[in-house]
C-alpha positions in Angstrom: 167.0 102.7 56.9 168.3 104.7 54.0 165.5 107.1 51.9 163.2 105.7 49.6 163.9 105.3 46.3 160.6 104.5 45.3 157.0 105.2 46.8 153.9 104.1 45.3 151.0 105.8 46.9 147.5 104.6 46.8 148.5 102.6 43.5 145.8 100.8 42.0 145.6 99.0 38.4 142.8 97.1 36.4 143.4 94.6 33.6 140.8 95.0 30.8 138.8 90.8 30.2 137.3 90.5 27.1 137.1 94.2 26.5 134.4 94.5 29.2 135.1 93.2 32.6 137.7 94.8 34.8 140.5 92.6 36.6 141.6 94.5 40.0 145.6 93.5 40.2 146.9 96.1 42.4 144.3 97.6 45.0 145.2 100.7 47.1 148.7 99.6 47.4 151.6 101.9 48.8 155.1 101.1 49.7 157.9 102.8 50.1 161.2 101.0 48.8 164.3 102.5 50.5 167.8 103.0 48.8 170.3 100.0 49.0 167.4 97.7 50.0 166.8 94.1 49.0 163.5 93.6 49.0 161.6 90.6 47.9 158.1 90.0 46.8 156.3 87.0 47.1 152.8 85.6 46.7 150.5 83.6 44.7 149.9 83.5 41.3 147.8 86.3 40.6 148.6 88.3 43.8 150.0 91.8 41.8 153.9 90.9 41.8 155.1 91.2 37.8 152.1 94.1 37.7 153.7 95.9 40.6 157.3 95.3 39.1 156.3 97.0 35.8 154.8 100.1 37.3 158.3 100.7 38.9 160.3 101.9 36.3 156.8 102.9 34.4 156.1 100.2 31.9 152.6 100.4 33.2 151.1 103.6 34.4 148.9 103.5 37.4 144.3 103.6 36.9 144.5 105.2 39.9 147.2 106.2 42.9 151.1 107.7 41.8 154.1 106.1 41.9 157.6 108.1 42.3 160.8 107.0 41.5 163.7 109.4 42.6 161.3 112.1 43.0 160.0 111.7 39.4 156.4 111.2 39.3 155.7 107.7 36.8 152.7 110.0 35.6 154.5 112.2 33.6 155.6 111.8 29.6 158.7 113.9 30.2 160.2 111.8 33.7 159.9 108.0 31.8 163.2 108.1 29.7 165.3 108.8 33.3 162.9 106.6 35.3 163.9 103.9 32.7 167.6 104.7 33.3 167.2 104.9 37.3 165.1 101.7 37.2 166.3 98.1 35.3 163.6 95.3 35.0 165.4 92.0 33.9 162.4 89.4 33.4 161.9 85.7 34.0 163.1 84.8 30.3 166.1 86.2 29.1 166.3 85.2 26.0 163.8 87.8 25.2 166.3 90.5 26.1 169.2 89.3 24.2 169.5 90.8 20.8 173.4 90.8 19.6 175.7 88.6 18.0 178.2 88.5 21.0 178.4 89.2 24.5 179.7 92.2 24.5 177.3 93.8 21.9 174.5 93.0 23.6 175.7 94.6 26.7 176.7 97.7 24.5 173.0 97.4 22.3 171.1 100.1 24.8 173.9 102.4 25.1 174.5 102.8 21.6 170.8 103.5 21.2 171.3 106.1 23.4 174.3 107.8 21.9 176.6 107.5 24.4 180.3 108.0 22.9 182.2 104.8 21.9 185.1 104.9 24.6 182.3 105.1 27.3 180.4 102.6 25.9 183.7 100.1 26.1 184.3 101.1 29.5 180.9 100.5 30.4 180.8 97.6 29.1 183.5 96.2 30.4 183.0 97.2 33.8 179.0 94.9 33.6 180.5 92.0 31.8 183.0 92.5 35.1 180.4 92.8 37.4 178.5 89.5 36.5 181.4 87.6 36.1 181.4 87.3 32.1 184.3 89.3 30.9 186.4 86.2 30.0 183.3 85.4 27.4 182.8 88.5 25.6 183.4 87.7 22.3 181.2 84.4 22.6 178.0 84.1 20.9 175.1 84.5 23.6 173.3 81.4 22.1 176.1 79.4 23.4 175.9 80.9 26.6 174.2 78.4 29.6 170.4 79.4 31.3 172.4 81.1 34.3 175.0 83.0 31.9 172.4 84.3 30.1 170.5 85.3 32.7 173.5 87.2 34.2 174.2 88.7 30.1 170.7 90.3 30.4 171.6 91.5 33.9 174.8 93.0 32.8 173.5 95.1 29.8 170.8 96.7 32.3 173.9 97.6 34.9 175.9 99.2 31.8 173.0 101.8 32.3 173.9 102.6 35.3 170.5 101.5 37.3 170.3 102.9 40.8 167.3 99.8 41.3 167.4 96.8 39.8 163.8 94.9 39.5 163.6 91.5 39.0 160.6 89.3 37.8 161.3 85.1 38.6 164.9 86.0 37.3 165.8 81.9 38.6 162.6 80.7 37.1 163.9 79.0 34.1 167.1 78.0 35.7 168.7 74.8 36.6 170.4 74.6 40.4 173.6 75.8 38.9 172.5 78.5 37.2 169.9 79.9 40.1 173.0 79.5 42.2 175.0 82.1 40.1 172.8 84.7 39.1 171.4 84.7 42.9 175.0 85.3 43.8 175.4 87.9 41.7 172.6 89.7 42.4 173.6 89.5 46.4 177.0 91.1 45.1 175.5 93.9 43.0 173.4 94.8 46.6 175.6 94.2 49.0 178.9 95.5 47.7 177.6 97.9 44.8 174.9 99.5 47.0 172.4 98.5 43.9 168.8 98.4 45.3 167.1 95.4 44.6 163.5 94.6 43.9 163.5 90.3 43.6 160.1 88.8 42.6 160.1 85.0 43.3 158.5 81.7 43.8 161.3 80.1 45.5 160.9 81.1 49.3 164.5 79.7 49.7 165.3 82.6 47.6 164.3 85.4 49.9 166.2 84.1 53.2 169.2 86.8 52.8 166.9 90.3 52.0 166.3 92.9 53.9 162.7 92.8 53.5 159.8 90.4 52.3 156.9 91.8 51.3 153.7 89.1 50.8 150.7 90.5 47.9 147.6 89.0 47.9 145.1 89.9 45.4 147.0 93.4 44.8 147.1 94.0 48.4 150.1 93.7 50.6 148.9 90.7 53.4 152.6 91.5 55.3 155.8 92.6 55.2 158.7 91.6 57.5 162.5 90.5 57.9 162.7 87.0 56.5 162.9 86.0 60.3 159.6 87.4 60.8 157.5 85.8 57.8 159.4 82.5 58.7 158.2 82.1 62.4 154.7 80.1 61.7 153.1 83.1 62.5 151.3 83.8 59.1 149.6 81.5 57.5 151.9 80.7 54.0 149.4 77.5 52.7 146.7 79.6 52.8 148.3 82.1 50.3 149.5 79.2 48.2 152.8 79.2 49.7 155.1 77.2 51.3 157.6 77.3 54.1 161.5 77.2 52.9 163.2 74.1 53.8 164.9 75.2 57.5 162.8 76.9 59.0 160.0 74.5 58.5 162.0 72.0 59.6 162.9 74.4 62.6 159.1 74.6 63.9 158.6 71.1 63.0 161.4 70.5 65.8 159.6 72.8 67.8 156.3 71.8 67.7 157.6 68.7 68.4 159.0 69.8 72.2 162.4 70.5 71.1 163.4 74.5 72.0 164.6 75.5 69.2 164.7 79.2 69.0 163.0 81.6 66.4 165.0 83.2 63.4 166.6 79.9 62.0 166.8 80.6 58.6 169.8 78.4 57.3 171.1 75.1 57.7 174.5 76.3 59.4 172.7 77.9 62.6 170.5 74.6 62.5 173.4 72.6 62.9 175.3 74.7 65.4 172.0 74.6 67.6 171.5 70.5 67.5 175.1 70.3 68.0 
């Protein structure tokens, strides 16, 4: 495993009820995230995940604990405009990060903010809407665009930064099938053949069958952490974190329960099929 990227380290973060009572959402948590990784987190409502996910690239600063990106400590006033650049957090709805007239512009919008010089930007931007499979749409008007387009629009202008980590809170939440089904191929792409770390928050266990790592929260806490093989043997308890088994492999230990010897790690329907064959 490559070096981590990012370390929190005895992180721990309280939401403020009513002005008086303190909410614990992350307790004591550390966890080292390791370069080129895909790493998804999982849990119940409530368990730390989008609370976590914005102390990564220092939206939210810890009560107590540090957390590193790069070497940069979160902490510090002068690190947050390259942790921001090192770190890309693309959210559940993404209409809220669309703010141009066209494709392209929108892409372009943060790096014209920062000053970089027109040719750049163009290459830049070109090379994103390449990456997410949008450059034949540039000049269209991002209204137009469908949920998973979109979703991959608000991807591409947080690549045009240049991201070494790319964070993602429910990015299939608001998806149809078709959509879910692009913008979770391209974010397999950016990993696996751009080397971009990945950071995937979901509900969708079926979404977390091809990382690296899965790491369970419970009530700020991390409850495990394992391949996808290993949370998906029947070993932890999923329905009493409010969670419930993707589709194979649930299907595998029902088989198995049942007397048939089907062997652990069946994750997708393909190795099912090859066994029972």
């Amino acid at each position: 495993m490559n070096s981590p990227i990012i370390e929190t380290i005895q992180l721990s973060y309280d939401y403020s009820l009513d002005g008086e009572k303190e909410i614990r959402a992350l307790d004591n948590l550390s966890l080292k995230i390791c370069e080129g990784e895909y790493l998804c987190l999982i849990g119940p409502n409530g368990s730390g995940k989008s609370t976590l996910a914005r102390h990564l690239n220092a939206l939210l600063l810890p009560a107590a604990g540090d957390v590193y990106v790069d070497g940069l400590l979160t902490a510090l006033e002068e690190n947050r405009w390259e942790i921001r650049r090192r770190v890309g957090l693309v959210f559940q709805n993404p209409d809220n990060q669309i703010v141009a007239t066209t494709v392209e512009e929108d892409v372009a919008f943060g790096l014209e903010n920062l000053g970089i010089a027109p040719p750049i930007i163009l290459q830049r931007v070109a090379e994103a809407l390449e990456l997410v499979g949008l450059k034949s749409l540039a000049q269209h008007a991002p209204h137009l665009l469908s949920g998973g387009q979109k979703q991959r629009l608000a991807i591409a202008g947080v690549l045009a930064m240049r991201p070494r980590c790319l964070v993602l809170d429910e990015p299939t939440a608001m998806l149809d099938p078709r959509g879910r089904r692009e913008v979770l191929a391209t974010i397999r792409m950016l990993n696996r053949q751009e080397r971009v770390t990945v950071v995937h928050i979901t509900h969708f266990m079926e979404e977390t069958l091809e990382a690296d790592r899965i790491i369970v929260l419970d009530r700020g806490r991390i409850a495990c952490s394992g391949s996808p093989a290993e949370i998906f043997s029947g070993k932890l308890d999923l329905e009493a974190l409010g969670m419930d088994m993707p589709p194979i492999p649930a299907l595998a230990m029902a088989l198995r329960e049942g007397g048939l010897a089907v062997p652990q790690g069946i994750l997708h329907v393909d190795q099912l099929v090859e066994f029972l064959c």
